[in-house]
C-alpha positions in Angstrom: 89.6 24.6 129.5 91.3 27.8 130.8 92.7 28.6 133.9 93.3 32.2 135.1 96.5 32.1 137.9 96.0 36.1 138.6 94.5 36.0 141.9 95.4 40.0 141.9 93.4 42.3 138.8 96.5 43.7 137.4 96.7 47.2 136.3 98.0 49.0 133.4 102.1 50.0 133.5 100.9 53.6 133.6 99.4 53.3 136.7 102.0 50.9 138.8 104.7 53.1 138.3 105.0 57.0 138.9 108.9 58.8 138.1 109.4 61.4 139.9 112.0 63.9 137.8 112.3 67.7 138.5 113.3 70.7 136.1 116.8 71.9 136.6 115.4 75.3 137.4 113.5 73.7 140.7 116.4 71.4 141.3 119.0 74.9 141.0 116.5 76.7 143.9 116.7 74.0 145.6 120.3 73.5 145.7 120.9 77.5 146.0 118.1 78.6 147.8 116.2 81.3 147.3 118.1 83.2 149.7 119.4 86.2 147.9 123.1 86.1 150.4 123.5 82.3 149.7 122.4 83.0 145.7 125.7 85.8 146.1 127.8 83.2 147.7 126.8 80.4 144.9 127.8 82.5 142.5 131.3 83.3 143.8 131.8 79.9 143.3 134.6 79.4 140.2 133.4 77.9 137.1 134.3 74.4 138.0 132.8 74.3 141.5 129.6 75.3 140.1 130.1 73.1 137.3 130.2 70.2 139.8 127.3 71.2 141.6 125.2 71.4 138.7 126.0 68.3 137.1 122.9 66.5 138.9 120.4 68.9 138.2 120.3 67.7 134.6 118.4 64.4 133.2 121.4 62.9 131.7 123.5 63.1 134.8 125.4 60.5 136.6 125.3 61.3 139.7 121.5 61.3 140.3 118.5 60.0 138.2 115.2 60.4 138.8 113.1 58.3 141.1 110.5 55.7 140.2 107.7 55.3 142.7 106.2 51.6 141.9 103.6 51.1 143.7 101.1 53.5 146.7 102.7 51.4 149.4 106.7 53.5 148.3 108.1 54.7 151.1 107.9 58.1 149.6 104.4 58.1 149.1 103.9 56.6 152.3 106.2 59.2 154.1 105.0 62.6 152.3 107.5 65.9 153.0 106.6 69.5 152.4 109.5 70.9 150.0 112.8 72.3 151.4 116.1 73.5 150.1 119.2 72.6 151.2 119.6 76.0 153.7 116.1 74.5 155.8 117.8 71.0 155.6 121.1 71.7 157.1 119.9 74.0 159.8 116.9 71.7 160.9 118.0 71.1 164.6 115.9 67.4 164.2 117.9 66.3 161.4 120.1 63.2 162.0 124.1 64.1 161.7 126.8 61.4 161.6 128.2 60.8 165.2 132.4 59.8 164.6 133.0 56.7 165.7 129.5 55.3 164.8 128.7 52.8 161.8 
């Protein structure tokens, strides 16, 4: 006698779980723009600023790794964004800021 407790077919690993990693090229344009002023700017930075800066746009970084998207329902596939660099961010007028004073 066997008994089966998966009420759910369950699929392969492969397909539960998507990561979500970018080059370090897309993640520099992104972080730079595109812009050719703010690319000028960028790279009046000194050594070490940059140096900070880039330290997440590599796969061994600390300060961000990538994302893993578990199942359809994620909020990022559920939410879907067109791309944008940091310039279109910070100058979106909708974007939430932090009011002082507020938690």
């Amino acid at each position: 006698l066997s008994f089966r407790f998966d009420r759910f077919p369950r699929r392969p690993l492969s397909q539960q779980m998507q990561v979500i990693q970018h080059s370090p090229e897309k993640l520099q344009v992104a972080l730079v723009s595109s812009r050719r002023d703010l690319v000028e700017r960028y790279q009046k930075f000194s050594r070490e600023e940059r140096r900070l800066l880039e330290e997440g746009l590599y796969p061994d970084s600390t300060l961000f790794g990538p994302i893993t998207v578990h199942s359809d329902s994620d909020w990022i596939r559920s939410h879907p964004e067109p791309p944008q660099d940091f310039l279109e961010f910070y100058s979106n007028p909708y974007r939430s800021t932090p009011v002082k004073g507020r938690s």
